[in-house]
Backbone as CSV, one residue per row, in Angstrom:
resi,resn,N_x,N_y,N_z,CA_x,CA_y,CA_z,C_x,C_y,C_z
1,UNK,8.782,7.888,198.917,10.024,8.285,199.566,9.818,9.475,200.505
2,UNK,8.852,10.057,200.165,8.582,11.191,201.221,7.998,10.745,202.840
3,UNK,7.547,9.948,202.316,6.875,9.239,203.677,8.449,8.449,204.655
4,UNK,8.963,7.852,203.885,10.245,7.427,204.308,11.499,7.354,204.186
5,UNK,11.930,8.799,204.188,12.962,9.113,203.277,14.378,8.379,203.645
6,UNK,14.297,7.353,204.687,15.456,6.956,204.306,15.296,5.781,203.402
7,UNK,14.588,6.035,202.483,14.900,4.891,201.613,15.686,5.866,200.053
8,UNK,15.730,6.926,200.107,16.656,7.685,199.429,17.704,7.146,199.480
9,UNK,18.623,6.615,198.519,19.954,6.713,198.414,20.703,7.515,198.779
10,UNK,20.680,8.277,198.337,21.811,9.752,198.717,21.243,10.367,200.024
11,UNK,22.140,9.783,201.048,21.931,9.984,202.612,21.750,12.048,202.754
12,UNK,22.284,12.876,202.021,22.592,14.441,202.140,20.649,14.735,201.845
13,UNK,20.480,14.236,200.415,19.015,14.335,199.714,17.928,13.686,200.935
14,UNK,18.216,12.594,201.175,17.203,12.040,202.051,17.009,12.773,203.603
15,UNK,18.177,13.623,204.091,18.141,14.296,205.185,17.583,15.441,205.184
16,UNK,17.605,15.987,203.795,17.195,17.194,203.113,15.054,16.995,203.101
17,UNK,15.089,16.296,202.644,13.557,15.544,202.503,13.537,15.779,204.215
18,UNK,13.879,15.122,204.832,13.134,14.527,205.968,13.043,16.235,206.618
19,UNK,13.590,17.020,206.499,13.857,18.028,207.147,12.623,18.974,206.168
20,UNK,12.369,18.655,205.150,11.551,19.441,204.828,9.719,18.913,204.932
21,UNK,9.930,17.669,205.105,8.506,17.084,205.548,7.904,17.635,207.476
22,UNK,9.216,17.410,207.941,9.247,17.741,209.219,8.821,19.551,209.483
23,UNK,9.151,20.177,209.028,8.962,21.643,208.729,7.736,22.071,207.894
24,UNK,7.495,21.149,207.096,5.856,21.504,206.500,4.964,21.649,207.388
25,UNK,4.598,23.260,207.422,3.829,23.730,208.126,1.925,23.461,207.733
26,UNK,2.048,22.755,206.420,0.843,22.523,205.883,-0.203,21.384,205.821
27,UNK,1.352,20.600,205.438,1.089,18.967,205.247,1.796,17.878,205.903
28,UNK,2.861,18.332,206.434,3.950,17.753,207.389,3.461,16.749,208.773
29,UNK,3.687,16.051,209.035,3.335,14.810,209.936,3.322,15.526,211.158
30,UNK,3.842,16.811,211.879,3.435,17.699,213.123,1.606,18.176,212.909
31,UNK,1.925,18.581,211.844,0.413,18.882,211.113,-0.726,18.491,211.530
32,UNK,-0.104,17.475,210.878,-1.263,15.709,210.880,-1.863,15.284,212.367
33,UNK,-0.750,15.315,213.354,-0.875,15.203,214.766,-1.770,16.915,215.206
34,UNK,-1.702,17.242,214.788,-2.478,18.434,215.626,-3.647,18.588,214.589
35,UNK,-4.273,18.412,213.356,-4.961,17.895,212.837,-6.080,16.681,213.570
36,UNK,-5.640,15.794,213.864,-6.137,14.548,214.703,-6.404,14.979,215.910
37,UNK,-5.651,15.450,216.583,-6.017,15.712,217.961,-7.054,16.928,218.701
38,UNK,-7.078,17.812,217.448,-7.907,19.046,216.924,-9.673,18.172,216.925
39,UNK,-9.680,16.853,215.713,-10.732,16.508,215.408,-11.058,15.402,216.684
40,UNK,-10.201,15.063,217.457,-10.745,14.000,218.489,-11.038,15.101,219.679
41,UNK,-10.779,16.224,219.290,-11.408,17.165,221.106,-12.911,17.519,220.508
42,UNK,-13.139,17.434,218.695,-14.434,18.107,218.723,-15.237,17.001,218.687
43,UNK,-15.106,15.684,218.239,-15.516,14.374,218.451,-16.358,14.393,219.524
44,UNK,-15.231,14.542,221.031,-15.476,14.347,222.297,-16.693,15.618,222.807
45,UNK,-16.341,16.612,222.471,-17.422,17.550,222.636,-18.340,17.292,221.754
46,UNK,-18.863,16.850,220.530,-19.887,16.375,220.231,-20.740,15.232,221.157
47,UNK,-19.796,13.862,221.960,-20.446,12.902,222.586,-21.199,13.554,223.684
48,UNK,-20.232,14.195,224.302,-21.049,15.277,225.858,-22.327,16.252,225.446
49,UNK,-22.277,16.587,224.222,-23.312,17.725,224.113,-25.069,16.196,223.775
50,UNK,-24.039,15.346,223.280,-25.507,14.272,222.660,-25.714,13.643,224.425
51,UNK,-24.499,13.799,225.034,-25.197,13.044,226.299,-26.033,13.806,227.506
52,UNK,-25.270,15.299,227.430,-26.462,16.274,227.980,-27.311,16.446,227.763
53,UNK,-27.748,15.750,226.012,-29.390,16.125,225.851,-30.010,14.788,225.877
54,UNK,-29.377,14.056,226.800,-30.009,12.584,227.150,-30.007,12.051,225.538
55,UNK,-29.640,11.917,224.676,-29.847,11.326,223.442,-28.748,9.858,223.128
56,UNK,-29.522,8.912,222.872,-28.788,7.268,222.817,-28.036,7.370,221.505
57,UNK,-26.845,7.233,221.667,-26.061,6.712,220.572,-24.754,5.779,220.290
58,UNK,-24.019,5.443,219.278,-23.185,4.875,218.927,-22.043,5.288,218.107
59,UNK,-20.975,5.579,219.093,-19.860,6.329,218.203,-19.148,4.970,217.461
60,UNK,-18.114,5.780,216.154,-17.495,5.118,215.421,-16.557,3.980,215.981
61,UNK,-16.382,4.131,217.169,-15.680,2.707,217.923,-16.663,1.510,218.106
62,UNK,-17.483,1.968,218.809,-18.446,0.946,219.501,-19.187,0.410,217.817
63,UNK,-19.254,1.014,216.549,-19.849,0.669,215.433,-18.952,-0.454,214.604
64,UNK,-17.258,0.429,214.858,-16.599,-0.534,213.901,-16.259,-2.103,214.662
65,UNK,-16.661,-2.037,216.153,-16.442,-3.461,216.836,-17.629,-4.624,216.651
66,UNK,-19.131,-3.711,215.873,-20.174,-4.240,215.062,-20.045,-4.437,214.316
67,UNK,-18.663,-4.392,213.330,-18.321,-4.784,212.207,-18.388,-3.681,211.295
68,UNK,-19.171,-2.524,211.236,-18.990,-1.608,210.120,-17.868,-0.870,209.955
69,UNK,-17.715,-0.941,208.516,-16.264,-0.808,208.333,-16.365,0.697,207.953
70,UNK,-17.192,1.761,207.839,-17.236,3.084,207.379,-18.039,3.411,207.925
71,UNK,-17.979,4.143,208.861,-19.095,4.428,209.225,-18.953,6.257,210.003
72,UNK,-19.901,6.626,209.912,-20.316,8.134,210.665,-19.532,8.276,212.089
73,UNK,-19.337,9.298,212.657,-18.944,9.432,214.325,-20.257,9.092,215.185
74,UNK,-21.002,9.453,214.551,-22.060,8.882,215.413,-23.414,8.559,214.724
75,UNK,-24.045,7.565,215.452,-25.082,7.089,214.843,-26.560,7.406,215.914
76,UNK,-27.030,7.503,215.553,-28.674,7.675,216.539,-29.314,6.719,216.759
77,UNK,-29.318,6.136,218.425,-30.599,4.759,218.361,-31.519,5.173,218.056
78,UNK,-32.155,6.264,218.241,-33.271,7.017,218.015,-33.162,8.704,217.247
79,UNK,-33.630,8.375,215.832,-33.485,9.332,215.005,-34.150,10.608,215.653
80,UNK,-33.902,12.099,215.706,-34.356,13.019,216.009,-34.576,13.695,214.928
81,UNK,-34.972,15.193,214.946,-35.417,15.937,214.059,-34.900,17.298,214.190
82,UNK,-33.737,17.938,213.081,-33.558,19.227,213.609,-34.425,20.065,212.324
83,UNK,-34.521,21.540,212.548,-34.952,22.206,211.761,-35.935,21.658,210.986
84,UNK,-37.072,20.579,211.409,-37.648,20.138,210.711,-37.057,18.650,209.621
85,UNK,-35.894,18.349,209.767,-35.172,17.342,208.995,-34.998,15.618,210.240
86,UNK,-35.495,14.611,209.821,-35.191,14.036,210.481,-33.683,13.087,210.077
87,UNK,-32.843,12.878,211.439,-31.577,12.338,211.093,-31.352,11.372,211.815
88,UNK,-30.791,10.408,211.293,-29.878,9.109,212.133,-28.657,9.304,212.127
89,UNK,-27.561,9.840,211.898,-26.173,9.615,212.055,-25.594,11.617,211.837
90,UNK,-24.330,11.422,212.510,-23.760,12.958,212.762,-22.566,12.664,212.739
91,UNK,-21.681,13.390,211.675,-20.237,13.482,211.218,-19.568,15.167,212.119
92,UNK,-18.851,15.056,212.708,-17.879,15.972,213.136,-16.892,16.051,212.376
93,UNK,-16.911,17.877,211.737,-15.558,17.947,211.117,-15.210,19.382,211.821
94,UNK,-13.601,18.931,212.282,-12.947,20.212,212.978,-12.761,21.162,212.191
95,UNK,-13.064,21.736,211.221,-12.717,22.000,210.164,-13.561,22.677,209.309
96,UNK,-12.880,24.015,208.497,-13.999,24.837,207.640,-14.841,24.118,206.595
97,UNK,-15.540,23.645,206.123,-16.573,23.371,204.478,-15.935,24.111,203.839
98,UNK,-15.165,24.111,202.966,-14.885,24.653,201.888,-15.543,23.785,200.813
99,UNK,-15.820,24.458,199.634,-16.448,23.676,198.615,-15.220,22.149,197.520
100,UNK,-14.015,22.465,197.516,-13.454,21.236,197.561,-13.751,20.417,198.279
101,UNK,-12.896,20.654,199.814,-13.402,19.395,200.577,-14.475,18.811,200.978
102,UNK,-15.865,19.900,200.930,-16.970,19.099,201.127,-17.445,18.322,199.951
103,UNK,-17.590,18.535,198.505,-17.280,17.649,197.353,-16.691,16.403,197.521
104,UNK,-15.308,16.321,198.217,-14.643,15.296,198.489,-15.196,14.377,199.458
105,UNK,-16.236,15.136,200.808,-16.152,14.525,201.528,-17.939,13.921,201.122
106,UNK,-18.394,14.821,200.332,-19.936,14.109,200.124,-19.547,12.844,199.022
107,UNK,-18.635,13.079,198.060,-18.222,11.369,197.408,-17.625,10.327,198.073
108,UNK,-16.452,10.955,199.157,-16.159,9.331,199.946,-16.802,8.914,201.430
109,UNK,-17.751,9.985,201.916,-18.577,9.652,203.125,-19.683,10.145,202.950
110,UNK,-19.948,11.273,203.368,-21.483,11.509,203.463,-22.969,10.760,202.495
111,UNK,-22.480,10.415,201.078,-23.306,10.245,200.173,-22.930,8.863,200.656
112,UNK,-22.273,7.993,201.265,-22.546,6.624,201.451,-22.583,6.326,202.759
113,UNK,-22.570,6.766,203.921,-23.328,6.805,204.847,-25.179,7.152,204.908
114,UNK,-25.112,7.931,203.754,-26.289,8.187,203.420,-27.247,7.259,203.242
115,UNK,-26.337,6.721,202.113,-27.295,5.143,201.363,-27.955,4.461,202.867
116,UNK,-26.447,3.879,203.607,-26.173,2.761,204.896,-26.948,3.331,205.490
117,UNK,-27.270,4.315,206.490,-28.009,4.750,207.439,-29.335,5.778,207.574
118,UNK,-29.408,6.560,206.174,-30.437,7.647,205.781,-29.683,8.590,205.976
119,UNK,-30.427,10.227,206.339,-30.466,11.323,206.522,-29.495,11.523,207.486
120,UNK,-28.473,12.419,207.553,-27.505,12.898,208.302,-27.101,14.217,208.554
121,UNK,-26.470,14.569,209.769,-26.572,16.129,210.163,-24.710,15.560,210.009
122,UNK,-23.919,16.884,209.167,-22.268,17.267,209.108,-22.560,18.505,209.995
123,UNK,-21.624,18.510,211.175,-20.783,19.502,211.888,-19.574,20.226,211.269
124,UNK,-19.454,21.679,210.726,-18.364,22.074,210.446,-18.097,23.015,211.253
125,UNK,-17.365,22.409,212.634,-16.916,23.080,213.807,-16.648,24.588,213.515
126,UNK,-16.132,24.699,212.501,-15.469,26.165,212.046,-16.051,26.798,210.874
127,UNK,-17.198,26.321,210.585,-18.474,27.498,209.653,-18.200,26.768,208.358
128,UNK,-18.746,27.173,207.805,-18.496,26.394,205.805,-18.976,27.411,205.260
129,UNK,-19.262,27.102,203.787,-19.460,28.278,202.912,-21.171,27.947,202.743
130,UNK,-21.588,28.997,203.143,-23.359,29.136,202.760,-24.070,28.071,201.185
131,UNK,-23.299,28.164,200.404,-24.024,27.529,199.276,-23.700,26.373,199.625
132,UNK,-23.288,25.323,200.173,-22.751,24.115,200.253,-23.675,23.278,200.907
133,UNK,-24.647,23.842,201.922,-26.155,23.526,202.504,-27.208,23.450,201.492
134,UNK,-26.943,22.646,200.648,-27.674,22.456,199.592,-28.605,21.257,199.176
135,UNK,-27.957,20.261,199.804,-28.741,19.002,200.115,-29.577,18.510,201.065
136,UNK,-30.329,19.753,201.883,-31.509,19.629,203.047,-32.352,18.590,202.119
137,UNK,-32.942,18.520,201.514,-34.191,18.092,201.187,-33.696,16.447,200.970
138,UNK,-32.774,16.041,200.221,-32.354,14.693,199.786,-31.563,14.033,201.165
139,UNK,-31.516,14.651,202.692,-30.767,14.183,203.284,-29.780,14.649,203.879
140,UNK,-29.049,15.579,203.768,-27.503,15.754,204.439,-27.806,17.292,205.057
141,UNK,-27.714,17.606,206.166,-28.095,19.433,206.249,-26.634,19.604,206.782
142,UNK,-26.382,20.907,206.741,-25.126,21.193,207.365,-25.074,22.205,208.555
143,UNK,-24.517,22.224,209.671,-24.394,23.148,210.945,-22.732,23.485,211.022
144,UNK,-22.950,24.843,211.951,-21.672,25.071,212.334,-21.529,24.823,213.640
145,UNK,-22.478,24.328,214.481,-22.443,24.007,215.745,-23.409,23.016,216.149
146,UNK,-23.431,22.724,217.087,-24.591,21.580,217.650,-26.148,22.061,217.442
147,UNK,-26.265,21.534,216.872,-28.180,22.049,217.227,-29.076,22.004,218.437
148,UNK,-29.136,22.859,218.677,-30.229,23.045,220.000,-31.340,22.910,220.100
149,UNK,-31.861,23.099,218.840,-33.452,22.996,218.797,-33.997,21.254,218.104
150,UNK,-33.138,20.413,219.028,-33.364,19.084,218.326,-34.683,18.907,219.135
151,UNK,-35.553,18.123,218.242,-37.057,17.661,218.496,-36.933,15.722,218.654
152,UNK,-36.865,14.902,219.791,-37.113,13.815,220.255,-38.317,13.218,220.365
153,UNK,-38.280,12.080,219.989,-39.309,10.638,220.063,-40.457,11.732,221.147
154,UNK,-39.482,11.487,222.304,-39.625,11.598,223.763,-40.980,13.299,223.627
155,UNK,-40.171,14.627,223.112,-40.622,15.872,223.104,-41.994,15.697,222.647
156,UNK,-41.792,14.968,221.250,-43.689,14.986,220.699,-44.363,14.039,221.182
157,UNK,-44.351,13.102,222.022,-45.221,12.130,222.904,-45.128,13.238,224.121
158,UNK,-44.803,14.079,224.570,-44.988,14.585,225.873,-45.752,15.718,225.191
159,UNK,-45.913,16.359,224.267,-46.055,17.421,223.223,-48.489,16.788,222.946
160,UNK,-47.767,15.510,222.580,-49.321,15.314,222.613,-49.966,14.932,223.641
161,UNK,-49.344,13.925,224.631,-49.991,13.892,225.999,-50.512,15.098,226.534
162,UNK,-49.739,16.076,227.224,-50.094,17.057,227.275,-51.630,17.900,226.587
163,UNK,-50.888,17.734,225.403,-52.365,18.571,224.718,-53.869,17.800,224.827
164,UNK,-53.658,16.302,225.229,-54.686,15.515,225.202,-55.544,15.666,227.241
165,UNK,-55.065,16.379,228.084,-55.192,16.862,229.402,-56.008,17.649,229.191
């Protein structure tokens, strides 16, 4: 009934509801819209930063029209390597790591994107909590921004050519 409060009987109660869903400054459906639109500008600045560094990929549109039904924001044709970790797929979240929601979000995504695709880099646009970078070694590393020091196919074939001159 909260979702649709005119299915309240008592037209006074149900106006009362709607007025207080509408005003939820927390959880309220204004929220939700600036929530979404928050995570589709950092989305989009994630695609531009992977396309300035010339890097091939596949966002969650072009994946779910391949049929996958869960899948990462982005996937890597070609896995790279940050900090020494190599990754195929990169989740954008507009949003702090707090240790709830990243819990939440390593049981209904990260840990099964994991399985589906391997090793994955999470974006927490807005910093997370230091202990929560805990799963480098099994797979998942965590950033608060794009990584710069990504290492390509491309870098260590030019890396040994080079040295072979």
């Amino acid at each position: 009934m909260l979702r649709d409060p005119s299915q309240i009987p008592d037209r006074v109660l149900a106006n009362q509801v709607y007025q207080c869903t509408v005003n939820d400054c927390c959880y309220g459906p204004l929220v939700d819209c600036i929530k979404h639109a928050i995570g589709q500008e950092y989305e989009i600045l994630l695609r531009e930063k992977l396309q300035r560094k010339k890097l091939s990929f596949l966002d969650e549109d072009q994946l779910r029209t391949k049929g996958y039904d869960k899948t990462p924001d982005i996937i890597l044709e070609v896995p790279v390597a940050v900090e020494g970790h190599v990754i195929h797929w990169i989740e954008s979240k507009a949003s702090f790591g707090d240790e709830c929601s990243h819990q939440s979000y390593l049981q209904d995504q990260f840990w099964s994107y994991w399985n589906r695709f391997g090793p994955g880099l999470v974006i927490y646009w807005c910093g997370f909590v230091e202990g929560l970078d805990c799963h480098r070694e099994r797979g998942i590393l965590l950033k608060d921004c794009f990584p710069e020091d990504i290492i390509t196919y491309h870098h260590t074939t030019a890396s040994i050519d080079s040295g072979k001159r």
